[in-house]
N, C-alpha and C positions, 0 to 999 in steps of 0.2 A: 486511318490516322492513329497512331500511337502517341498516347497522352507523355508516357516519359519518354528522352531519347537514350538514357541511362538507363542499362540494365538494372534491376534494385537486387541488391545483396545484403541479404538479412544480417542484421548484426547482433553478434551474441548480447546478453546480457551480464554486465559486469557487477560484481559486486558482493554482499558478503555471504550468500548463499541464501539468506531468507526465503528468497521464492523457493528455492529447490528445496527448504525446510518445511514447507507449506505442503511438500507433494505436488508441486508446480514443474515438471520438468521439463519447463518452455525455454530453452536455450537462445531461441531469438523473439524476433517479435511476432511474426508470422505462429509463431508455436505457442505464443501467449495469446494471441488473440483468437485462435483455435480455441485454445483453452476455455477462454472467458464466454464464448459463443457456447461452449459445449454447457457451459455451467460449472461450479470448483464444487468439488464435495465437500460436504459440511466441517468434515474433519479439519479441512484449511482456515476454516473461522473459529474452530476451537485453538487450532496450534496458533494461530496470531494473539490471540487474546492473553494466550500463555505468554509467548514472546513479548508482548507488548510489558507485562504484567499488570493486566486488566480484567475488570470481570467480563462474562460474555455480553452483559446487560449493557455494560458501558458500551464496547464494540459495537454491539447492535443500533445502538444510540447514533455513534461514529458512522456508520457505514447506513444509517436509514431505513434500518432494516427490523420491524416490531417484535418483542417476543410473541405472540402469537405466529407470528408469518416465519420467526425463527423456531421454534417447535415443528410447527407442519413441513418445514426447509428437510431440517434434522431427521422427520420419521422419511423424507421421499430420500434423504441423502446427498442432496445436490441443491445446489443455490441458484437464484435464474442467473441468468446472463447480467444485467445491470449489476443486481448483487455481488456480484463476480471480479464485476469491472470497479466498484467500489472496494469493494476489500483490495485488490490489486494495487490501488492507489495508496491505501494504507503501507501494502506489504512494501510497495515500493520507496515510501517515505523511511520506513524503517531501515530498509536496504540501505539505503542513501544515509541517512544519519550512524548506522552504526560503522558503515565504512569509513567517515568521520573522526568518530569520538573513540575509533579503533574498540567497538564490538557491539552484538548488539544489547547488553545491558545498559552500556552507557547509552547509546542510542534511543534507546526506552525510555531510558529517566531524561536524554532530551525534550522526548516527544511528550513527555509527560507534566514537562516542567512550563512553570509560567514563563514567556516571554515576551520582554517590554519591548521586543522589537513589533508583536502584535497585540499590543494593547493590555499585555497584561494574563492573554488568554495562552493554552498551551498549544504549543502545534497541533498535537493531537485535534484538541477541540477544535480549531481552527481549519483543521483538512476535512470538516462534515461537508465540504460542499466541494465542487471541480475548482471554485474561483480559488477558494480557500486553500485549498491544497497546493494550489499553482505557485500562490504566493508562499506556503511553506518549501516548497522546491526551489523558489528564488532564494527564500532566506538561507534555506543549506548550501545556495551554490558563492553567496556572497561567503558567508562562513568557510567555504571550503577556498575559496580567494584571499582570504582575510581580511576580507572589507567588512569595515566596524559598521553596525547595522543596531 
């Protein structure tokens, strides 16, 4: 018994290139979740942190990830899988906002800035968690509707 009755047809990834900035060159999702199973290399968590314009400290903060555990990341070169799947969520938030605010500077200083739609706190700080992040993908998809939030 097959669980879909629909073929699935992987769908590209749209948007402003950030994953492919990261050295991610998962073009659907089947290829992103490869990816994340395999582990991202470290290098992906420094070029976000750039992009974001952040320190690695704070990132690490963001995505749950210790300096210590970041150090021993670094010397093996590869991030676990969870890790992976956290930053992804980052990258992807960036993605999505800078396609927005048309780039991703401004995108960054979204993600960076306070907003009274969550209490004051930034998206950024506010995507430390899945729930959290969920709700900052809501708030960009109202934004991207124009619905006042």
């Amino acid at each position: 018994m097959e669980v879909f009755a629909a073929p699935y047809h992987p769908r590209p990834h749209a948007g402003t290139g950030v994953l492919e900035g990261l050295g991610l060159r998962a073009g659907t999702t089947p290829e992103l979740i490869a990816a994340v199973k395999r582990g991202l290399p470290t290098g992906a968590f420094t070029a976000l942190a750039a992009e974001l314009g952040i320190s690695e400290a704070v990132l690490a903060g963001v995505t749950g990830i210790s300096p210590t555990t970041l150090l021993r990341r670094k010397k093996a070169g590869r991030l676990s899988p969870e890790e992976s799947e956290h930053l992804v969520r980052i990258a992807t938030l960036l993605d999505t906002a800078a396609r927005l605010f048309a780039g991703v500077d401004a995108g960054a200083e979204w993600l960076r800035s306070a907003n009274a739609a969550l209490g004051g706190a930034s998206p950024l700080a506010f995507a430390d968690t899945e729930i959290g992040a969920r709700e900052v993908e809501s708030l960009l998809g109202r934004v991207e509707l124009g619905v006042y939030s």
